[in-house]
N, C-alpha and C positions, 0 to 999 in steps of 0.2 A: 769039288775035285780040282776045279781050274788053279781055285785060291791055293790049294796048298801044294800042287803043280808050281805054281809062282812063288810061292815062301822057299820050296827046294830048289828056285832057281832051273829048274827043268822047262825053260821057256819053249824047247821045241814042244816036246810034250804037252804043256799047255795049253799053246795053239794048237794041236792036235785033237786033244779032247774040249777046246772051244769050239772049234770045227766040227768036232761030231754032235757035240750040242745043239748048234743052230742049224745043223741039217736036217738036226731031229724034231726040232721045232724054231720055225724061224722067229717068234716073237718072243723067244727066252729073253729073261732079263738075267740080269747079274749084279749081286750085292758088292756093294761100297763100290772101290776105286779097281775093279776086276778089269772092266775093258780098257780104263784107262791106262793100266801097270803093263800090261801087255800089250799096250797099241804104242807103249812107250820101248820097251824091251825090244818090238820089231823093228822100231825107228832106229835103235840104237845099232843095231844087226842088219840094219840096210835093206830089209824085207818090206820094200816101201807098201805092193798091193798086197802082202799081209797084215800090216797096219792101217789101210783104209779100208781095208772088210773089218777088223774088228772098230775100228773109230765109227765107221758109217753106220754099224749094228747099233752101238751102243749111242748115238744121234737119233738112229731110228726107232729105239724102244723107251724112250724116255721124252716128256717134256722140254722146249727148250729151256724153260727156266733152269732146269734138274742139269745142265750139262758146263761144265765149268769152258768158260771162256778160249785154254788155253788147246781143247781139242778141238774148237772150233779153228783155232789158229794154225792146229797140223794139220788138222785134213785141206784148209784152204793152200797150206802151202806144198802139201804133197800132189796136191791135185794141179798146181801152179807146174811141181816140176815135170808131173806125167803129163802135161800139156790140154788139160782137160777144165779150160778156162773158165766156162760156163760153171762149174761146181768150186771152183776155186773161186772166183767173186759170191756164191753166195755163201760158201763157208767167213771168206775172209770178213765179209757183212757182216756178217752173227757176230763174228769175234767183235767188230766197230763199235756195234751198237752193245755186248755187255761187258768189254775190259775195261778196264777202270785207270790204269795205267798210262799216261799221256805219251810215255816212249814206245810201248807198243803198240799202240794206237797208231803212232806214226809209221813206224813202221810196216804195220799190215797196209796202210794208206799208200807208201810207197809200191808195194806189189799190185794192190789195185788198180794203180796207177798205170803199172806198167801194163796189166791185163789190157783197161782200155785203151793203152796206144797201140796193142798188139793186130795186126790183119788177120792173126790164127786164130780170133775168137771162135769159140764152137759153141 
């Protein structure tokens, strides 16, 4: 129901019945690229803590192997700007150790960076 919520473009909706889903059972899982299309949708709509509930669901029901690189890189950097440093360095970690990409690489390095010079670590 989520998927074709998202094929109609009906992003609130979607989120809505993802929502009822995982309330209904917290270790649902969700085929193919479902939490990531939607955890991108809310990024893109500024719905930042509705995109690190569905990213952080779909971290939490899957393998890390199984989770591609670049959600590891939004939840570290969304957690960066909610000031929730502690999950932000170990999101942005995951991302270190499996992008493959040498520029973004550096770049998560640079926010890490800033995390450790940060006094507001938590």
């Amino acid at each position: 129901m989520v998927q074709k919520l998202l094929d109609e473009k009906d992003f609130k909706g979607a989120y809505e019945e993802y929502l009822r889903q995982i309330e209904s059972n917290a270790s649902a899982s969700f085929q193919g690229d479902v939490e990531k299309t939607l955890g991108e949708e809310l990024l893109r709509a500024r719905e930042m803590d509705k995109a690190v509930l569905v990213l952080e669901h779909h971290v939490a029901t899957r393998s890390r192997k199984e989770v591609e690189p670049e959600i590891f890189f939004n939840l570290g950097y969304l957690h960066f700007l909610k000031r929730t440093l502690t999950k932000s360095k170990r999101y942005l970690t995951y991302f270190v150790e499996t992008e493959k990409n040498p520029a973004y690489i550096a770049r998560a390095k640079k926010i890490l960076e800033k995390i450790k010079s940060s006094p507001a670590q938590n």
